[in-house]
C-alpha positions as CSV (number, residue, x, y, z in Angstrom):
1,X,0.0,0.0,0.0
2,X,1.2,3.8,0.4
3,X,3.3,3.1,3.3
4,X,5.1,0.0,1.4
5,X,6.3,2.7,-1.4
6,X,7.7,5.0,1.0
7,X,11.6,5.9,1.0
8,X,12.4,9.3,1.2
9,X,11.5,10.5,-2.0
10,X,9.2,8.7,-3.3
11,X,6.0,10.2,-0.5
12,X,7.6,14.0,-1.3
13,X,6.7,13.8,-4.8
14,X,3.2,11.3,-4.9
15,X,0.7,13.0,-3.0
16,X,-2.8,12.5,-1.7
17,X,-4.9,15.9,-2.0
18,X,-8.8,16.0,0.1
19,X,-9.6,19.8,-0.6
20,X,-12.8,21.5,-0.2
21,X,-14.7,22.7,-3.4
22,X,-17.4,24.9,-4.5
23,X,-19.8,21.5,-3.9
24,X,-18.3,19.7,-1.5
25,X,-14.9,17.3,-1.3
26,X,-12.3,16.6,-4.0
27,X,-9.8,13.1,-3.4
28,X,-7.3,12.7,-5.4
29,X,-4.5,9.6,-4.8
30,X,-1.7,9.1,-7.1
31,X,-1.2,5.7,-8.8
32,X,2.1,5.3,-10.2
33,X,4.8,3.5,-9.0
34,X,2.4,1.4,-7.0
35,X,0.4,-1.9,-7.6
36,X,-2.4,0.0,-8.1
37,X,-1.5,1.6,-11.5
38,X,-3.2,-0.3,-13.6
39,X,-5.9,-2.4,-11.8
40,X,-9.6,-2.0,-13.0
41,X,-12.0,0.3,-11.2
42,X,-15.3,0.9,-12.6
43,X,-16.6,4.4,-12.0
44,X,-19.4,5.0,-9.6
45,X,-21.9,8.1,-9.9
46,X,-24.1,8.0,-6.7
47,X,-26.7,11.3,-6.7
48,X,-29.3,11.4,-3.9
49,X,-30.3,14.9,-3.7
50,X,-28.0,18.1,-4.3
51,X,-25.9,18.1,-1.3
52,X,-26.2,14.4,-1.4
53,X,-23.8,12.5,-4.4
54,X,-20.7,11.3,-5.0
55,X,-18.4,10.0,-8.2
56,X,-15.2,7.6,-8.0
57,X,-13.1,7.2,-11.2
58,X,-9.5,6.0,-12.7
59,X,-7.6,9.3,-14.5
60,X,-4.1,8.7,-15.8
61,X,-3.1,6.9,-12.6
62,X,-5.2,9.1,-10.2
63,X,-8.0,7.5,-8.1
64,X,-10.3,10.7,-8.4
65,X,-13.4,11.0,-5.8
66,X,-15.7,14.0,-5.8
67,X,-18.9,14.6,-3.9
68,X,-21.1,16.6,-2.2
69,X,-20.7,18.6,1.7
70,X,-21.4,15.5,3.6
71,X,-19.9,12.5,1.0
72,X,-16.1,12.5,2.0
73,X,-16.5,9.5,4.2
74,X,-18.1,8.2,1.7
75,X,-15.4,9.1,-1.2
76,X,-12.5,7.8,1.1
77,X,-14.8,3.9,1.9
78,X,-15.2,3.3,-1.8
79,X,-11.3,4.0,-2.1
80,X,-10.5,1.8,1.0
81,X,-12.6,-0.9,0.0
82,X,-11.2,-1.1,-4.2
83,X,-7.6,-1.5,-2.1
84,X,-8.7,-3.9,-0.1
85,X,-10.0,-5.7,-3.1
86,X,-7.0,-5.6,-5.5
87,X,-4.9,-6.4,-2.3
88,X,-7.3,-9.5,-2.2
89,X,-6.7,-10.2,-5.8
């Protein structure tokens, strides 16, 4: 996982990002250089209400989750659980 890739370098220069937006959260996790890179994720697009919705996809070895003001626990379970599952693989 992150931790395993760490040396010195290697966590100054990959980075994980959670920032606040105009609607809600952005997550953003840097791929490369780990297992991770090129496993399959299929996007999810969740939309409850307007405050309520989130989306999880792959971009050029970024795990990318956006959602609304109450959906970053949400973003970070559906990253935590495709690790888990790839880990499993």
């Amino acid at each position: 996982m992150y931790f395993d890739q760490c040396d010195g370098y290697w966590e100054d220069s990959q980075r994980i990002i959670i920032k606040t937006t105009e609607n809600g959260w952005h997550f953003s996790m840097f791929l490369e250089e780990t297992i991770y890179k090129d496993k399959f994720f299929e996007t999810i697009k969740i939309k409850k209400t307007e405050k309520d919705w989130y989306n999880c996809f792959l971009s050029e070895y970024r795990f990318e989750g956006e959602g609304g003001i109450f959906n970053l626990i949400d973003i970070l379970n559906v990253f935590i659980n495709w690790v888990e599952e790839c880990e499993n693989q």
